[in-house]
Each structure stands twice: as C-alpha cells, then as structure tokens.
DSSP file (Angstrom, degrees, kcal/mol; ACC not computed):
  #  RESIDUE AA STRUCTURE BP1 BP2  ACC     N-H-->O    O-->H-N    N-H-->O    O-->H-N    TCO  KAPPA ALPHA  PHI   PSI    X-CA   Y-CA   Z-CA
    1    1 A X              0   0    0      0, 0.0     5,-0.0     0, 0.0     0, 0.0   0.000 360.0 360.0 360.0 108.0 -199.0 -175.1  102.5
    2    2 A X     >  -     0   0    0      1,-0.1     4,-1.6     4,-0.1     0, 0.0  -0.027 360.0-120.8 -16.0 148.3 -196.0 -172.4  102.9
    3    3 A X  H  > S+     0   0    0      2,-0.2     4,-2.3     3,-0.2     5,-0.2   0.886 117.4  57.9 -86.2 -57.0 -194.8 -171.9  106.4
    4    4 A X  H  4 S+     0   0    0      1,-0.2     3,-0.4     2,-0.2    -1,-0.1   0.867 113.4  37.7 -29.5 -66.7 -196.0 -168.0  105.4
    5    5 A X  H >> S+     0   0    0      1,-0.2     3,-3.4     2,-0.2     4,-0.7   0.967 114.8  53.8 -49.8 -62.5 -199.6 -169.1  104.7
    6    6 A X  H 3< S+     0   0    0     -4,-1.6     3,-0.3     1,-0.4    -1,-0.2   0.738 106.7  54.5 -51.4 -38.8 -199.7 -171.5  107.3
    7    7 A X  T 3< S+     0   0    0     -4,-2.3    -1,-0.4    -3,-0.4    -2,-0.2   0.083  86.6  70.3 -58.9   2.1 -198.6 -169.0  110.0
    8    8 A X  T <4 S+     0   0    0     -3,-3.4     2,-0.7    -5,-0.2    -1,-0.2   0.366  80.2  92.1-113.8  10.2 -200.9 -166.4  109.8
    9    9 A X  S  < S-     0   0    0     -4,-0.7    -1,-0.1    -3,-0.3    -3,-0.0  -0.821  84.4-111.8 -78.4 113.8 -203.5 -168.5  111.2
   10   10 A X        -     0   0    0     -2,-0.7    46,-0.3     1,-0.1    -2,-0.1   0.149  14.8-143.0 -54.8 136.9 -203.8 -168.3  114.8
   11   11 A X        -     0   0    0     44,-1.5     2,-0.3     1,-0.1    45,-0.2   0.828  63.9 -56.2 -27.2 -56.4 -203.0 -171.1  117.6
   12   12 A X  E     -A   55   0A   0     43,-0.6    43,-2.2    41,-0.1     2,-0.3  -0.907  62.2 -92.7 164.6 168.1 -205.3 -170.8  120.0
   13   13 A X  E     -A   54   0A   0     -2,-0.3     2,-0.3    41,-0.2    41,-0.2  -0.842  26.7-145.1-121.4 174.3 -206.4 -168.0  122.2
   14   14 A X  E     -A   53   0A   0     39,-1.2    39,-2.3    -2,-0.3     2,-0.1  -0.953  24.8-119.4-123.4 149.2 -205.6 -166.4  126.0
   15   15 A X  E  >  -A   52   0A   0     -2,-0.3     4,-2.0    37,-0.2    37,-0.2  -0.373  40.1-115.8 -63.8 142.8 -207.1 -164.8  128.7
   16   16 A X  H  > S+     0   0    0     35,-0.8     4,-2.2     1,-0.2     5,-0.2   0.984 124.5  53.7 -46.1 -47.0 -205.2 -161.0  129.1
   17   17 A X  H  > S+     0   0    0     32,-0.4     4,-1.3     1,-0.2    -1,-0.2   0.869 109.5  44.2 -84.3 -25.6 -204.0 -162.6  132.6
   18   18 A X  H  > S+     0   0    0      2,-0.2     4,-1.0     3,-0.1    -1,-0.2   0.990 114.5  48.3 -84.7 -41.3 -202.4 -165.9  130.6
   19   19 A X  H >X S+     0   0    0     -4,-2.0     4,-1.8     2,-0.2     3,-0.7   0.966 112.3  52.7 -70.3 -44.8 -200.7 -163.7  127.8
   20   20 A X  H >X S+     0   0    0     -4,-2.2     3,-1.8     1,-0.3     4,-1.4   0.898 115.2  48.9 -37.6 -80.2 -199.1 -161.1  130.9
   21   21 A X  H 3< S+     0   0    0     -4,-1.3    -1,-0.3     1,-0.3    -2,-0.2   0.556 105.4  42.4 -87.7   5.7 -198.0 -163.7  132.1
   22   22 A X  H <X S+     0   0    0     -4,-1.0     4,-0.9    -3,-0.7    -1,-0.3   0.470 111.1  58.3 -90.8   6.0 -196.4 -165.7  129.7
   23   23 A X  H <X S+     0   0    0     -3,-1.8     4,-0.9    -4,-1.8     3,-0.4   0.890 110.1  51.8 -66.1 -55.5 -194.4 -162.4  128.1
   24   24 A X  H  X S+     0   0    0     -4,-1.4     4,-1.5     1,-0.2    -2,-0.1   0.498 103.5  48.9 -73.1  17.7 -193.2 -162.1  131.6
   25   25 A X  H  > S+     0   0    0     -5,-0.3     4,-1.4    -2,-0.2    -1,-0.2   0.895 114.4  54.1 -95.4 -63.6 -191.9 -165.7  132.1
   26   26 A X  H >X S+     0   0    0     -4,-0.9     3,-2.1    -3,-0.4     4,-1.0   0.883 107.4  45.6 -48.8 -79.1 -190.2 -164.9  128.7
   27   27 A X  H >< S+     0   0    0     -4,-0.9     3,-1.9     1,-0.3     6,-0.4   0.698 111.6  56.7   7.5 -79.2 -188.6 -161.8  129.8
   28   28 A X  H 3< S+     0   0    0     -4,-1.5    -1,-0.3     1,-0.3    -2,-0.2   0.778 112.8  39.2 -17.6 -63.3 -187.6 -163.6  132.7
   29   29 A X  H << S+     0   0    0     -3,-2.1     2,-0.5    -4,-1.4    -1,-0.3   0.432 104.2  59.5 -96.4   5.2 -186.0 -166.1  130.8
   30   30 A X  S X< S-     0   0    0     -3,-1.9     3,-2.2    -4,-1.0     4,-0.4  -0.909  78.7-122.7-144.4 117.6 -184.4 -164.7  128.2
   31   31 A X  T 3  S+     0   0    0     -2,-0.5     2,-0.9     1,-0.2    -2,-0.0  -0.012  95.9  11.3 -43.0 159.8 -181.4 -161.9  128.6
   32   32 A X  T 3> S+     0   0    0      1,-0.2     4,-1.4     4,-0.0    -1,-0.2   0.058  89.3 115.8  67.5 -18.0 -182.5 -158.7  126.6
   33   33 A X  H X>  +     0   0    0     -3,-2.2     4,-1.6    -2,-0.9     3,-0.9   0.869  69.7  51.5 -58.3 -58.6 -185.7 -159.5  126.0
   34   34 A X  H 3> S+     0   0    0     -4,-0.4     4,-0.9    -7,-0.3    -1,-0.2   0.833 110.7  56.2 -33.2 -53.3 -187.4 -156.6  128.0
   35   35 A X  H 34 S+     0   0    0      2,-0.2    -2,-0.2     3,-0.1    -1,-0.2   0.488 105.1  43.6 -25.2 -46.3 -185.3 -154.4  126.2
   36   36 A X  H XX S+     0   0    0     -4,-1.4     3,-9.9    -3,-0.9     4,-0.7   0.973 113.2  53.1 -60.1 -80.2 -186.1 -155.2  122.6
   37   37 A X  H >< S+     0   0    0     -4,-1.6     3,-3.1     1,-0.3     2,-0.9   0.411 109.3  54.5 -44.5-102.3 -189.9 -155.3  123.4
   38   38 A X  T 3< S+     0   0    0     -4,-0.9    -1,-0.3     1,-0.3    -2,-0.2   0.049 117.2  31.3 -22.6 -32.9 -189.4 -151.9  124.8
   39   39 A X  T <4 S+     0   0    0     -3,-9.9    -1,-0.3    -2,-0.9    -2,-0.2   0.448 121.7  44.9-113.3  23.8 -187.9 -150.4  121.9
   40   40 A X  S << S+     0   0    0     -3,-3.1    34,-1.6    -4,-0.7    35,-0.4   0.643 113.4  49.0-115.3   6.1 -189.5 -152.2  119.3
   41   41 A X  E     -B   73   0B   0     -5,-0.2    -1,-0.3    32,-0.2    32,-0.2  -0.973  66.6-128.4-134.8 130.0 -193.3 -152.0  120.8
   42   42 A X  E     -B   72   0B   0     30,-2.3    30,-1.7    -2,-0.3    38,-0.1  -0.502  44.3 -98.4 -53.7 150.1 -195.7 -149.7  122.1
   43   43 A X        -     0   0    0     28,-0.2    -1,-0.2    -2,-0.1    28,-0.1  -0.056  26.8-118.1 -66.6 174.0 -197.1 -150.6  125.1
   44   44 A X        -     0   0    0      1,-0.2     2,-0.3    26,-0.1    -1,-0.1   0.977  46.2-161.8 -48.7 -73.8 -201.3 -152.5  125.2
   45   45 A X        +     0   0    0      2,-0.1     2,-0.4    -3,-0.0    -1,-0.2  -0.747  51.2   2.2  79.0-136.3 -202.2 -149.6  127.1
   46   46 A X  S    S-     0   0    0     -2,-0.3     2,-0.5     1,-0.1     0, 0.0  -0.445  78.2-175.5 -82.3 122.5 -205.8 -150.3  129.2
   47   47 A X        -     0   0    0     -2,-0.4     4,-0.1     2,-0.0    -2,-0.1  -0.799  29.5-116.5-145.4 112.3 -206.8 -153.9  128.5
   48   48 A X    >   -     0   0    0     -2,-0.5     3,-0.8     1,-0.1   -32,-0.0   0.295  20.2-135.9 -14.9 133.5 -209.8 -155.4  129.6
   49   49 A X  T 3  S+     0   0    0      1,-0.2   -32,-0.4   -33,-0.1    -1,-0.1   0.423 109.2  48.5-106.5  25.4 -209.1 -158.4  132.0
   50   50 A X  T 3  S+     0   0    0    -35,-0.1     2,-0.4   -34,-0.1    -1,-0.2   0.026  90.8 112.9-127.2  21.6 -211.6 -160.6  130.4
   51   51 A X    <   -     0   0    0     -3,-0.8   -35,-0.8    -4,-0.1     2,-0.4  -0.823  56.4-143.6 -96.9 140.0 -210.1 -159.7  126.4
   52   52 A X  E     -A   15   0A   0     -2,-0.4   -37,-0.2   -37,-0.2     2,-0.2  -0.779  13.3-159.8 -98.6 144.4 -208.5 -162.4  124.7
   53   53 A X  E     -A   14   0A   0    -39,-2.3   -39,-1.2    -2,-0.4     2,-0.2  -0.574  23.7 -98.2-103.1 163.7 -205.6 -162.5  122.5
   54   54 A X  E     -A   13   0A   0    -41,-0.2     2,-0.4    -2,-0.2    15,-0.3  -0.633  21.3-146.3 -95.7 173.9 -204.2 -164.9  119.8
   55   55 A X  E     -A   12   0A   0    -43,-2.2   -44,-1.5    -2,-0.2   -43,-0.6  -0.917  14.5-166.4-121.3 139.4 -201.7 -167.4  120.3
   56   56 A X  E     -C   67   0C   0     11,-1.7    11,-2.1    -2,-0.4     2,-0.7  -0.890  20.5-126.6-119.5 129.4 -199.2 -168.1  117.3
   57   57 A X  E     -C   66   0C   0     -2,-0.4     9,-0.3     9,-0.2    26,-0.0  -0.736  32.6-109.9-120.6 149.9 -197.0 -171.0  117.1
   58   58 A X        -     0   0    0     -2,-0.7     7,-0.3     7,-0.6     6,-0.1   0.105  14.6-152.1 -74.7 144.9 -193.2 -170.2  116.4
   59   59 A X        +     0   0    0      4,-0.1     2,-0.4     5,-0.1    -1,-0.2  -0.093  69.3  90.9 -91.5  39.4 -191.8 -171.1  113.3
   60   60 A X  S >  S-     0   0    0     28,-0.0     3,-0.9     5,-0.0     4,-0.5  -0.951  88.5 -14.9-130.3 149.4 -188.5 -171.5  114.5
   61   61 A X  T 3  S-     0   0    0     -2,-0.4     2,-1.7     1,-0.2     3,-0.2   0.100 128.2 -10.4  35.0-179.1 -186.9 -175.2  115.9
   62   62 A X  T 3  S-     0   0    0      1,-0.3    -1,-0.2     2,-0.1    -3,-0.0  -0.059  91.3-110.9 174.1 -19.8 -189.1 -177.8  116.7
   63   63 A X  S <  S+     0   0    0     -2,-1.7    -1,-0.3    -3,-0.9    -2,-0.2   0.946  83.2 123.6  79.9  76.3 -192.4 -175.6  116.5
   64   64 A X        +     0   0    0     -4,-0.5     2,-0.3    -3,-0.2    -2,-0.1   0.288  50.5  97.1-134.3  11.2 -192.9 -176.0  120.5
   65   65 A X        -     0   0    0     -7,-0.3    -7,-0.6    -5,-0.3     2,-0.5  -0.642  61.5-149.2-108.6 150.5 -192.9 -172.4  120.9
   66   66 A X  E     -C   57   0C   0     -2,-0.3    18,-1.3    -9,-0.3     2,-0.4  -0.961   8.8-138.0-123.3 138.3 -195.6 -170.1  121.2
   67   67 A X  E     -CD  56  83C   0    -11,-2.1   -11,-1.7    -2,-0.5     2,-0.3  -0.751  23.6-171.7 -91.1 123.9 -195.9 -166.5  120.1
   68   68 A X  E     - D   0  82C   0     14,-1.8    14,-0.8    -2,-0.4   -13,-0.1  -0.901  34.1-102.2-121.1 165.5 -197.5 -164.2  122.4
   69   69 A X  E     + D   0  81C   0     -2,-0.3    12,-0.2   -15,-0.3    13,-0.2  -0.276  43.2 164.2 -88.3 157.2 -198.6 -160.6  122.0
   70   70 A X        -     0   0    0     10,-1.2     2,-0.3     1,-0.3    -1,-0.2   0.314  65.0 -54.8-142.0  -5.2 -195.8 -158.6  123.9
   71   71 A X        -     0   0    0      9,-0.3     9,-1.4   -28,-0.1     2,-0.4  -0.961  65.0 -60.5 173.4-177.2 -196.9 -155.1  122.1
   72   72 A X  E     -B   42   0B   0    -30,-1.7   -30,-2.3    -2,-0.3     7,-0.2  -0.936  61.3 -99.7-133.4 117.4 -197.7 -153.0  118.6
   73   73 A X  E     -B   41   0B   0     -2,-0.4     5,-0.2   -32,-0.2   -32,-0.2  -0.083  26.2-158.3 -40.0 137.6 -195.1 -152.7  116.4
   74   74 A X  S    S+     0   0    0    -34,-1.6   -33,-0.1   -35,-0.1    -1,-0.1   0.785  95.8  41.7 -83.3 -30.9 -193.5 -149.2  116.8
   75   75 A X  S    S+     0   0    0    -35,-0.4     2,-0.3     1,-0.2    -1,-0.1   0.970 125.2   5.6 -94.9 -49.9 -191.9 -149.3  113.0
   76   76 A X  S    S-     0   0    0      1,-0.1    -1,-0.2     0, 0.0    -3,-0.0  -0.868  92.9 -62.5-136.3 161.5 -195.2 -151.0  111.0
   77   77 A X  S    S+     0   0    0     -2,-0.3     2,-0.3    -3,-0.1    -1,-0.1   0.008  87.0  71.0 -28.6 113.0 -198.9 -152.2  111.1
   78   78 A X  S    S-     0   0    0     -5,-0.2     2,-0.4    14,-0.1    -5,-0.1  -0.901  77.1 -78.0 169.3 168.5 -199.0 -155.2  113.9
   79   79 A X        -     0   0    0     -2,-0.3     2,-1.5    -7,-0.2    13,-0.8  -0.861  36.8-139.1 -98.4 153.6 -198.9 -156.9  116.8
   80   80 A X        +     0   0    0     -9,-1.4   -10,-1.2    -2,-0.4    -9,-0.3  -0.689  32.4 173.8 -97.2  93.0 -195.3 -157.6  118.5
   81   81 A X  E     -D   69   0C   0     -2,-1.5     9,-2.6     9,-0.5   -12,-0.2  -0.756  15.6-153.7 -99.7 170.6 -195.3 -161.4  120.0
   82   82 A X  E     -DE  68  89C   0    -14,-0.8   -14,-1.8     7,-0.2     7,-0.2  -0.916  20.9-114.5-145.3 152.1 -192.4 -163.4  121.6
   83   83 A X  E     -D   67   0C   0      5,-2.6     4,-0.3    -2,-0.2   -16,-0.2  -0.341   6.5-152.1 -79.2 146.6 -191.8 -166.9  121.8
   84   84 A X  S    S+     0   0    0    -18,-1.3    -1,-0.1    -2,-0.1   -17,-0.1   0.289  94.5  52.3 -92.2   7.0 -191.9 -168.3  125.1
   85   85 A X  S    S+     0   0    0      3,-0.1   -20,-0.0   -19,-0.1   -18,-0.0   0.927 128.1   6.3 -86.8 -79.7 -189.4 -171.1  123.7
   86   86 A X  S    S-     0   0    0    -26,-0.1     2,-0.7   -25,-0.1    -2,-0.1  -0.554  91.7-119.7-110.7  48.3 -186.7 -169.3  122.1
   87   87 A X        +     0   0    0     -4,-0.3     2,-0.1     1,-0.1    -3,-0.1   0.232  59.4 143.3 -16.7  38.9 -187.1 -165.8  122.7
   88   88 A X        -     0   0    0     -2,-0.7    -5,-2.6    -6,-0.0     2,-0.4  -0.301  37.4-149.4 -70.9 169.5 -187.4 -164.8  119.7
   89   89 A X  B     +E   82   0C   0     -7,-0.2    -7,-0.2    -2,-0.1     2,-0.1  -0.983  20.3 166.2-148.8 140.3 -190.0 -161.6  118.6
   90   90 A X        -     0   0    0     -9,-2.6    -9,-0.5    -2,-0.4     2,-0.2  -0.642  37.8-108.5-131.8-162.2 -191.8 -161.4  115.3
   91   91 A X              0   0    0    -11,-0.2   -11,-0.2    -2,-0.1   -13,-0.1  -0.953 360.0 360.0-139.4 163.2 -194.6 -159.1  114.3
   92   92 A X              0   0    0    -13,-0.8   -12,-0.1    -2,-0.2   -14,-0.1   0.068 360.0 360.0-132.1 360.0 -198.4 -160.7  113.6
C-alpha cells in the first residue's frame, strides 16, 4: 500500500483535553511553530470537552510521530495537524 493510501487512515483517537495538549507541548517545543499554525489555520473555535479527534501518524523519519489537529486549513478543505515528533504540519 502507498504511503498516500496508507495515511489517510486514522491512528487512533483523543480526548479534546489530550489533543490541546499535545499541540501545546509541540509549540513548546518547536521554534515557530505557534506562528505557522496561526497563519496557516483557523482557530477550533467552541469544542466540546468530551469531542474526540483523530490521531495520524507522521510520515516523516522513523514514523514515531503523531499528527494532531492544531486547526482548519485557512488556504483549502481540512484539518491542520502537527507532529509532536518533528514539528512538522500537514493538512488531513
């Protein structure tokens, strides 16, 4: 199976309180990161603290990353994650 194919099936899920806080660990940990999201995402807006999200896992080094929702793409149709690995941000 293609890495394409194979990726657009989700990981796992999260609680709203485990994806908050693993974008902001990412933030944390990775210079610029806040920045991007901020212009490349619209915010969640009001979200339910018992909604769950999906979890993606990055295709980038070792696979040990996980993609979490950080947003909705501002440019196209999506959700905005970032890896919590390698702080990279795709769209889902």
């Amino acid at each position: 199976m293609s890495s394409n194919v194979g990726q657009n099936y989700p990981y796992a899920s999260e609680s709203e309180t485990q994806r908050a806080a693993a974008v902001a660990a990412a933030v944390a940990r990775f210079a610029g990161l806040g920045d991007r999201i901020a212009v490349e995402a619209s915010p969640l807006g009001e979200v339910q603290p018992d909604e769950r999200w999906w979890v993606w896992v990055c295709p980038v080094g070792d696979l040990s990353g996980r993609l979490h929702v950080a947003g909705y793409a501002l440019e196209r149709h999506g959700l905005y994650t970032a890896c919590d690995a390698c702080g990279q941000t795709f769209l889902r």
